[in-house]
N, C-alpha and C positions, 0 to 999 in steps of 0.2 A: 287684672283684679285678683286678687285673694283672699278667703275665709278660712276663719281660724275656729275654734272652738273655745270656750273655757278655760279650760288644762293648759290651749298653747300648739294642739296639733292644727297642723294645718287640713283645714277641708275641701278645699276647691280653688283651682289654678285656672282660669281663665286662657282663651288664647289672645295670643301677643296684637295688641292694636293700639292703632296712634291714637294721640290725644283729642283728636274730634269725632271719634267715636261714643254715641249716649253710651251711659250705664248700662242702660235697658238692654241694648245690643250686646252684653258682655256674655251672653248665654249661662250665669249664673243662677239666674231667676227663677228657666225649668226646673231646679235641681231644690225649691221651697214647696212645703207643704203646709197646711193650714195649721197642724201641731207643733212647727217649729217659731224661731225666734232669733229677729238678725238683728245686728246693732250695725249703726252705720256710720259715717260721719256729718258734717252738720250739710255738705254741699250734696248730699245723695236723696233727694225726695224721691222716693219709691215707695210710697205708703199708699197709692193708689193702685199699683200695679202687681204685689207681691201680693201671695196668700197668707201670709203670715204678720204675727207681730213685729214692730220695729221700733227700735230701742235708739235714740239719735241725742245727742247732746244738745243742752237746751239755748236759744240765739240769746246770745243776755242782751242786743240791741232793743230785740220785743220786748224782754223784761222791764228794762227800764224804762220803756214806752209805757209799759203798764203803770208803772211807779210812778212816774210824774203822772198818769192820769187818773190813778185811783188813790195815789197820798198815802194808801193803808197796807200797802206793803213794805217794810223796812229790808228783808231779806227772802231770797228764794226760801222755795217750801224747802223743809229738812228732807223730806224724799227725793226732792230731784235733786237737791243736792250729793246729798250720796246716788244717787241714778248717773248723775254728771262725773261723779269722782269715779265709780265703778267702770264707768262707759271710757273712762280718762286712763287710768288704769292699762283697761284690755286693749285702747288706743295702745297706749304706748309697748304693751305686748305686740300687736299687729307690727308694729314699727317695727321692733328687734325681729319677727321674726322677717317682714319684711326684707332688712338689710342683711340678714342671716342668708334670704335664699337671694338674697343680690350676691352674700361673698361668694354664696355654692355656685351661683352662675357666672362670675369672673371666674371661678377656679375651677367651673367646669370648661370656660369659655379659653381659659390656659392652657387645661387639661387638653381641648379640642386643638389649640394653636401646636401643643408639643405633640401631640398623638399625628399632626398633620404633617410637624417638621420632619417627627419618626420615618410618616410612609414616603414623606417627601426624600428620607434618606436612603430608605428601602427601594424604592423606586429606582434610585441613581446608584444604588450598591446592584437593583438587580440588572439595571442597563450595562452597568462595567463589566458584572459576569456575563452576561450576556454577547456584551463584544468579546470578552475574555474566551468564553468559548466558542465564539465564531473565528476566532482568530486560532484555539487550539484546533477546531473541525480543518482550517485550510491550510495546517502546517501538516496535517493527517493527511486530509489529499496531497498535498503535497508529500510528506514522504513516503505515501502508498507507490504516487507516479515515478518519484525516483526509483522504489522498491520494485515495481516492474520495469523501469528501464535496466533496473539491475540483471533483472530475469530475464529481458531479450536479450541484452549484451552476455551473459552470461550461458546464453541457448543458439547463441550467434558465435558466441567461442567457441563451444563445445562442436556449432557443425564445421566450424572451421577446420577444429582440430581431427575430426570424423574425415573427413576431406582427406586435411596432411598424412593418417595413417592411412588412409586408400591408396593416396599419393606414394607412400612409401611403401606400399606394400606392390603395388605396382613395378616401381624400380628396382625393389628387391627380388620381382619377379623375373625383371625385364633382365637383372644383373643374372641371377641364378640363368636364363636364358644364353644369353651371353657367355656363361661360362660354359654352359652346355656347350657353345657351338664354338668355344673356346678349344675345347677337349677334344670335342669331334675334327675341329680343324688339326687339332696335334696329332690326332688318330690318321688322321688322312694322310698327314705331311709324313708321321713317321713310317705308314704304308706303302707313301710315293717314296721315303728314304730307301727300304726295305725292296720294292720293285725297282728302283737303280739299282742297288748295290744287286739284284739279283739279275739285272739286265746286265750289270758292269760285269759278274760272273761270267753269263753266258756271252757275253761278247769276248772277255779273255779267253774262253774255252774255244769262243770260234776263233780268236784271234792263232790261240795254239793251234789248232785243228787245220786252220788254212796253213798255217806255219810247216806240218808236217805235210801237208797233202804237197806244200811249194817245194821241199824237200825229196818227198818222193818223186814227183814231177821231173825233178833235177834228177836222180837217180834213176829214172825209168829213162831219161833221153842219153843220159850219160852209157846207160847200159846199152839204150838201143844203136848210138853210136859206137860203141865198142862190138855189137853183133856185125853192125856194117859194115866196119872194119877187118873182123877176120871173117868175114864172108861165112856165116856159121850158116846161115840157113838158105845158101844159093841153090841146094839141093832137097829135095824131097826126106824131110823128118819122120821116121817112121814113130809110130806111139810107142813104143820100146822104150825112145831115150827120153819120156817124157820126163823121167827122172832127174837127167843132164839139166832139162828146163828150171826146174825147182831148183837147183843149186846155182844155176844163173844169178838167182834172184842174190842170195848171197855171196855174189861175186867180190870180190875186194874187200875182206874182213867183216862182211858182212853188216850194211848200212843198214838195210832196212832191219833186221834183229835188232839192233841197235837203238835205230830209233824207237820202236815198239816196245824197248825196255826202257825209254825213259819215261821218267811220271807226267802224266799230263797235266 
């Protein structure tokens, strides 16, 4: 239900109820006071119930009831006539504005259908980012876990490689070692070369030395057989001819001078 004014503004909107709800019920009626004044249509009898005056279009079925029974009226009074034409009137203002606030409530009711297609689209634009970024979050995990498989594989080379220079430093040790005992071994060898060639010395010097002692050996028996022979000392030697002895020695061109003059 709707009231209007006058002029055309609208005064009061009712809430929304089906068609077998009275008037009475329309909670319009609180909103009268004994100084105002409501016009109605013919089907609204509310003149027992309102505080106000009420202004209603007149039933021409009663009229003519009157006229056939009273002969002496030919036409409505000139007042309710124009009361009927004014009341006709603001009817048909009510009406316009009536279907005015039907377009604003289709085109609010449009307005409501597209503002719904809107969130209805917002909704599914925010569901796609949505998955859009649940999907960018797991490619992130994911290339965070690559990102540290890179850093263990990468911390797993590095001990690796920590490892191989231990490793070679080791060998490099173990070699330098090895060389050490390389040298030491040439040292030794050339020391044991050194003690032969010094044993082969002294062994040729004994070989010479037995050499001459075999010679003199020869020359001592060779001499002593020649004593035997002229019987030089059958008799009593006095120290006198110790002298004779000494020249014994270099009997026959003189061997042992001889020898003792060559180089040993």
């Amino acid at each position: 239900m709707l009231g209007t004014s006058p002029h055309g503004a609208v005064t009061a909107v009712s809430w929304l109820c089906p068609g077998s709800v009275s008037d009475k019920e329309s909670g319009i009626m609180s909103l009268l006071t004994s100084d105002m004044a409501i016009m109605v249509d013919k089907g609204f009898l509310v003149d027992d119930i309102v505080p106000c005056k009420v202004y209603r279009p007149a039933f021409l079925s009663r009229r003519a009831q009157e006229v056939r029974e009273t002969q002496s009226i030919a036409r409505l009074r000139g007042q309710e006539v124009r009361e009927t034409q004014s009341i006709a009137r603001l009817r048909g203002q009510v009406v316009r504005e009536t279907q005015s606030i039907a377009r604003l409530r289709g085109q609010k009711v449009r307005e409501t259908q597209s503002i719904a297609r809107l969130r209805g689209q917002e909704v599914r634009e925010t569901q796609s980012i949505a998955r859009l970024r649940g999907q960018e979050v797991r490619e992130t995990q994911s290339i965070a876990r690559l990102r540290g498989q890179e850093v263990r594989e990468t911390q797993s080379i590095a001990r690796l490689r920590g490892q191989v220079v231990r490793e070679t430093q080791s060998i490099a040790r173990l070699r330098g070692q090895e060389v050490r005992e390389t040298q030491s071994i040439a040292r030794l060898r050339g020391q044991e070369v050194r003690e032969t060639q010094s044993i082969a010395r002294l062994r040729g010097q004994e070989v010479r030395e037995t050499q001459f002692i075999a010679r003199l050996r020869v020359h001592v028996e060779r001499m002593i057989r020649r004593v035997k022979e002229h019987k030089l000392f059958d008799t009593v030697i006095p120290l006198t001819i110790s002298g004779v002895a000494c020249l014994l020695v270099n009997y026959q061109n003189g061997p042992l001078v001889r020898a003792r003059a060559k180089p040993m």
